[in-house]
C-alpha positions in Angstrom: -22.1 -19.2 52.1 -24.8 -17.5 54.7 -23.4 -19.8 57.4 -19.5 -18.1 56.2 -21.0 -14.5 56.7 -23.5 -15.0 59.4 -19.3 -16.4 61.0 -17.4 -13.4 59.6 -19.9 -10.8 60.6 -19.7 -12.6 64.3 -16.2 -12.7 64.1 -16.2 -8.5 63.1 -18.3 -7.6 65.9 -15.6 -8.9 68.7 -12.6 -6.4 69.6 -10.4 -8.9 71.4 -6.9 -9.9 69.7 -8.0 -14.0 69.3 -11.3 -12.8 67.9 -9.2 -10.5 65.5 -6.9 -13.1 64.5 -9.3 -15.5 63.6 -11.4 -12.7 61.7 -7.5 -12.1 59.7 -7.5 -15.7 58.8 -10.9 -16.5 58.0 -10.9 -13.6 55.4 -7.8 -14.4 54.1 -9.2 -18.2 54.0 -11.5 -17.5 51.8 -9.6 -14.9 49.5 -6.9 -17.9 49.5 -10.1 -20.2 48.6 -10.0 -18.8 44.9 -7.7 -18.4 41.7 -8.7 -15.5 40.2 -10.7 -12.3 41.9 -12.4 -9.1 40.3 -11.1 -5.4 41.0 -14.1 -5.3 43.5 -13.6 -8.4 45.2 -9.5 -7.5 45.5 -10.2 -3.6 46.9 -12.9 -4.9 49.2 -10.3 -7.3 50.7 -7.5 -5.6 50.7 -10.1 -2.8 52.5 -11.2 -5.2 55.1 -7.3 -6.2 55.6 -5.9 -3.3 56.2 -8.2 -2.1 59.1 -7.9 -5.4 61.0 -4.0 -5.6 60.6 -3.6 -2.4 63.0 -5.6 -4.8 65.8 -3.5 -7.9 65.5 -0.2 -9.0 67.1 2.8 -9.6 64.9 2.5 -13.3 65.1 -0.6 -13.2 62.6 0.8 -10.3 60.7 4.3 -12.6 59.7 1.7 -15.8 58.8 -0.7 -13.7 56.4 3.0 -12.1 54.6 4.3 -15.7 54.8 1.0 -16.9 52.6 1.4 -13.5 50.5 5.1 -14.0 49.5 4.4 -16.3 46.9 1.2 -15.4 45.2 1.5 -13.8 41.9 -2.4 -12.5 42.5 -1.6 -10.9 45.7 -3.2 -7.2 46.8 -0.2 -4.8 46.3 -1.5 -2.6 48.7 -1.4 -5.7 51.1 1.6 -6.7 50.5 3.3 -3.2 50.6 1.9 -2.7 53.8 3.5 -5.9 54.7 6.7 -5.3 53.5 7.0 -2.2 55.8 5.8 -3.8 58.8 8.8 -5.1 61.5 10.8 -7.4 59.6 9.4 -10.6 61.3 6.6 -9.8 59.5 8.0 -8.0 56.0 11.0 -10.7 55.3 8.8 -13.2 53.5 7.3 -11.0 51.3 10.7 -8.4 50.8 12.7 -11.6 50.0 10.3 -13.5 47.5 7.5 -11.2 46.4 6.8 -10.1 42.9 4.3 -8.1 43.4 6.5 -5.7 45.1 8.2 -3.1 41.8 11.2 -1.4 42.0 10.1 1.9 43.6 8.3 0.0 46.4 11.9 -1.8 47.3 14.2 1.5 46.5 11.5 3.3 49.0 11.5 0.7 51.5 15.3 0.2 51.0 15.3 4.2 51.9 13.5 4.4 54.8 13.1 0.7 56.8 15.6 -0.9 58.9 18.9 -2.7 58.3 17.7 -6.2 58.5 14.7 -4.5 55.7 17.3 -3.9 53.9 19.1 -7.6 54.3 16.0 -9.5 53.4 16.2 -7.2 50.2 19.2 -8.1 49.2 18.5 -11.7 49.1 15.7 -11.3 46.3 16.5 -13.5 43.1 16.8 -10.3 41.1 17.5 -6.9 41.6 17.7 -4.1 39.6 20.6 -1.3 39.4 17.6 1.3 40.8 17.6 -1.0 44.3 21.1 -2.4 44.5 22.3 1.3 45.0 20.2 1.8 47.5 21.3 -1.0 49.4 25.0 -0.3 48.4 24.8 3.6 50.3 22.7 2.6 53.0 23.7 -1.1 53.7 25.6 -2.2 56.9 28.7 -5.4 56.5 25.8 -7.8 56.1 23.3 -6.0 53.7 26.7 -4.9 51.4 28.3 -8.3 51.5 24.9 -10.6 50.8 23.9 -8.3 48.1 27.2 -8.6 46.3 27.2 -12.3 46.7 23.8 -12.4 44.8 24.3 -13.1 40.9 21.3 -12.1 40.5 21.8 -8.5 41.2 22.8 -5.9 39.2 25.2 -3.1 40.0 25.4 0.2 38.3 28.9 1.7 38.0 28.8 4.2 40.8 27.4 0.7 42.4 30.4 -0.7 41.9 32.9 1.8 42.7 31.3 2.0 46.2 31.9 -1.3 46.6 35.4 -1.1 45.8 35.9 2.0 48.1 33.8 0.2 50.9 36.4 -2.9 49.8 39.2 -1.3 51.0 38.4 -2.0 54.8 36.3 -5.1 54.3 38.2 -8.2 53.8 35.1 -10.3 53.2 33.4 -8.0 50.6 36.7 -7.8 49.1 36.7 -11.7 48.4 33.0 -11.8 47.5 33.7 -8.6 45.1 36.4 -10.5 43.5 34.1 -13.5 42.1 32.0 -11.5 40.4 32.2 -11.1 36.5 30.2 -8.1 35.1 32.7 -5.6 37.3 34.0 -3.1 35.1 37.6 -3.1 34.1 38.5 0.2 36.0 37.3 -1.5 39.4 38.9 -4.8 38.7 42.5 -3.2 37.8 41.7 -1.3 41.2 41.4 -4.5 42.8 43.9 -6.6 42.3 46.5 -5.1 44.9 44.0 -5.1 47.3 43.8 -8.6 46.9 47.4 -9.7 46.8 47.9 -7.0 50.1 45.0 -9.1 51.8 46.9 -12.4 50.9 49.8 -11.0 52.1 48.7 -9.9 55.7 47.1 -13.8 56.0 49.8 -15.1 55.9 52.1 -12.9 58.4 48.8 -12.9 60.4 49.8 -16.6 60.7 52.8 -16.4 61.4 55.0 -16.4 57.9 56.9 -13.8 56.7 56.9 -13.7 53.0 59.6 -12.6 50.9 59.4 -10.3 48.6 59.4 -12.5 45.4 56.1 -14.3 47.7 54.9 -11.1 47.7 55.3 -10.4 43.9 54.1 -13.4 42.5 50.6 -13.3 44.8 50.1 -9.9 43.3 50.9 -11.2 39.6 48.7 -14.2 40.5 45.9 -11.8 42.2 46.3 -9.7 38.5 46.0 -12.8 36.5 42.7 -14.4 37.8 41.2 -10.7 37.6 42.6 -10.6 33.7 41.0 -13.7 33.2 37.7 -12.6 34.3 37.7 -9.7 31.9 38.7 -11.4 29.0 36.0 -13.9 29.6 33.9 -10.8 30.0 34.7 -8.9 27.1 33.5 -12.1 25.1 29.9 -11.3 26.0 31.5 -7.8 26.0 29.9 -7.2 22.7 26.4 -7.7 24.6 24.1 -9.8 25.0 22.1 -8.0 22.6 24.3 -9.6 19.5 23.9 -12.5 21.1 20.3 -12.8 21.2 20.6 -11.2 17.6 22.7 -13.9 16.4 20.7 -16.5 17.8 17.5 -15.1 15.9 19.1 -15.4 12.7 20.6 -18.7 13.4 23.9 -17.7 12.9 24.7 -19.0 17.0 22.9 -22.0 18.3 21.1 -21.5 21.4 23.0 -24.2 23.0 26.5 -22.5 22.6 24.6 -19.0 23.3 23.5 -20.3 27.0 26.8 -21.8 27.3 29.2 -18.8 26.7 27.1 -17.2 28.8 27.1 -20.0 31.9 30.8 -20.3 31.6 31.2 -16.6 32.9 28.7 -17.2 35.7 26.1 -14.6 33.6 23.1 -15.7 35.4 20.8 -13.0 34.5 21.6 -12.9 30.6 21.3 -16.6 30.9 17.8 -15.9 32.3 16.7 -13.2 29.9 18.0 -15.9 26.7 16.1 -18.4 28.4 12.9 -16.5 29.0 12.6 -15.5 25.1 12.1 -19.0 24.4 10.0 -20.3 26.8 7.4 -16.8 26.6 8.6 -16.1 30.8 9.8 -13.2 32.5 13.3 -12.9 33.2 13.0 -12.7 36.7 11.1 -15.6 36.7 13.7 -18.0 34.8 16.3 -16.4 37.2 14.3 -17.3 40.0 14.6 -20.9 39.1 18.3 -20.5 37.7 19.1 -19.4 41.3 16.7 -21.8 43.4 18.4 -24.8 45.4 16.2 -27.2 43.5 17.3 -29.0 40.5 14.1 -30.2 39.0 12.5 -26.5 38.1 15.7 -25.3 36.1 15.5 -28.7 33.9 11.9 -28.3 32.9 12.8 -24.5 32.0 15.6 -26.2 30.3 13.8 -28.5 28.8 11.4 -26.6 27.7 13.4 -24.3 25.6 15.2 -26.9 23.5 18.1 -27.0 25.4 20.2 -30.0 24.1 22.6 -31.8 27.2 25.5 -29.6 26.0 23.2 -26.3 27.0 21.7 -27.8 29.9 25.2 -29.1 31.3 26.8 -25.7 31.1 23.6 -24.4 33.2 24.6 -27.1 36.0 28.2 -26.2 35.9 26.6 -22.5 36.4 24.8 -23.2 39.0 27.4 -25.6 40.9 30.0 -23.2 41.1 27.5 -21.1 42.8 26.5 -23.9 45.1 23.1 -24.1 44.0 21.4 -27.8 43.3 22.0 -31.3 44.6 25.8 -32.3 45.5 25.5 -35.4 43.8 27.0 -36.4 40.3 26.3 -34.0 37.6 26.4 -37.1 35.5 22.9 -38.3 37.0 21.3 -35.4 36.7 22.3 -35.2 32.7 20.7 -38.7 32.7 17.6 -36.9 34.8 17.5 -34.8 32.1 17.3 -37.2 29.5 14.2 -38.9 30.3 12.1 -35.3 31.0 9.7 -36.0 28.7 8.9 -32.6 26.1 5.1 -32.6 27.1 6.0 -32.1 30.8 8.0 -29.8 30.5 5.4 -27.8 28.6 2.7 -28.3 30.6 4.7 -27.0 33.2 5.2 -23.5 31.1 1.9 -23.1 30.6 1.5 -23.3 34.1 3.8 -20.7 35.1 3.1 -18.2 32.2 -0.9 -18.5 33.3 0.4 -17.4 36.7 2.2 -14.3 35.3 -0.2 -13.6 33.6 -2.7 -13.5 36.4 0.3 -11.4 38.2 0.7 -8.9 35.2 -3.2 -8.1 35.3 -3.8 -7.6 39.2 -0.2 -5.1 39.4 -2.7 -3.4 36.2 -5.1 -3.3 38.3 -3.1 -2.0 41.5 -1.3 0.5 39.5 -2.2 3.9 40.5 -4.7 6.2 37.5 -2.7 8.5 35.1 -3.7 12.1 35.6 
């Protein structure tokens, strides 16, 4: 420990960039080196962090935010301070940190660049508070990735933005039209839009459609956009009920998750899922919208999720293109042979972290006057 300080007290007394970069990782080093940290032991570091940062280049700026992303313990003053640094450096942490709350991201979202506002939009959940943000401010990119994220949530002036900002956008339009918690005003609104864009691809190559074409691709567009609100109005009577019925035994949980994943409702999946495994939602969602396939059956597994349940979840997530592209019929067998224990040692293991998460953003949060 003396021969650490007698390093770090070497390292402080240099001004030169190498010296400072070293000095920047040998700190974080050792605030890495442990678990767990007291209030004095976090403000001294994020102290010392904050005054070197200004006196390196952006190189070791982007490594300390891509270490910080994924730490549920890390200094919220560090990592907001990272998050509104040039977006090399802020992306890790604007995309997968959860230390930073809604009013950092709807501030950031206000104020930082476009691409800011792109790694944003690509967070696992986002709340109505951000997403309208990013709708009004948002160039092509920001507007269209957000929408394509099921793990955003749109208020309704959200949404009719998008269908105004729809009108012009051919790609939002098509990426607005897969989604299934739009409201029935902005779906109705929709649905010429659609069939007109049909229409204009095919003249566009070349064919001329006749009118009856023309009719039936707008009864068609009409249809599939009926369709989705039907299947909406079934969980129309909120999830609420549903997490009601489930409590009283009335619904299994099994045919809950499913008429849920059958409409592509990834975060009420996520919030019915993280009751019964003791998780925050955005943490189930996280996994629920992760490429990997071994996370989601453990969460799965661990809330007493029978094949039918946990096949409805893969369905979900491979009509969103999420998971391996091999046969869903091997990972059912996968699932099978997860023994219970695992799967709960693996709970424990995430709920410890959020808890560790919960107690330094207590101890970040600003006093109450």
């Amino acid at each position: 420990m003396t021969a650490t300080l007698q390093h770090l007290e070497s390292l402080a007394r240099e001004r030169s960039s190498d010296k400072r970069r070293a000095l920047l990782r040998a700190i974080s080093d050792c605030f890495f080196a442990s678990a767990e940290h007291s209030p004095s032991e976090i403000a001294l570091y994020s102290e010392v962090v904050t005054r070197v940062l200004d006196e390196v280049e952006p190189i070791a700026r982007a490594e300390l935010a891509e270490r910080m992303a994924d730490l549920v313990q890390a200094p919220h003053r560090v990592v907001l301070l990272l998050a509104r640094d040039e977006i090399i450096v802020a992306k890790p942490v604007l995309t997968r940190s959860l230390v930073l709350n809604d009013s950092d991201l709807e501030g950031i979202a206000l104020n930082q660049s476009q691409p800011h506002l792109a790694a944003i939009a690509m967070r696992a959940t986002l709340s109505e508070r951000v997403t309208d943000v990013l709708v009004s401010r948002g160039d092509q990119q920001v507007v269209g990735t957000v929408v394509a994220n099921h793990g955003a949530r749109f208020s309704q002036h959200g949404f009719a933005t998008l269908a105004e900002r729809a009108t012009a956008d051919e790609m939002l339009l098509d990426r607005l039209g897969t989604r299934m918690d739009m409201p029935a005003e902005i779906a109705q609104r929709l649905g010429p839009l659609i069939s007109g864009a049909l229409a204009a691809k095919l003249k566009a190559a070349g064919a001329v459609p006749a009118m009856s074409t023309l009719k039936g691709l707008a009864e068609q567009s009409q249809a599939v956009l009926t369709s989705r609100l039907r299947s909406a109005r079934v969980v129309g009577r909120s999830l609420d009920i549903i997490l009601d019925e489930v409590e009283r035994g009335v619904l299994k949980i099994d045919a809950a998750v499913a008429e849920l994943a059958d409409i592509d409702a990834t975060p009420d999946v996520a919030k019915l899922m993280a009751g019964r495994v003791d998780l925050r939602a955005d943490t189930v969602t996280r996994a629920l919208c992760a490429p990997a396939d071994q996370p989601v059956a453990l969460l799965c597994r661990g809330a007493g999720l029978t094949i039918d349940g946990y096949g409805a979840i893969v369905k979900m997530r491979r009509r969103r293109r999420r998971g391996s592209d091999g046969p869903a019929a091997k990972l059912i067998e996968q699932y099978r042979e997860i023994p219970l224990p695992t799967a709960q040692r693996v709970l424990r293991f995430l709920k410890v972290r959020e808890t560790a998460g919960s107690q330094q953003a207590g101890q970040n949060a600003p006093p109450v006057s």
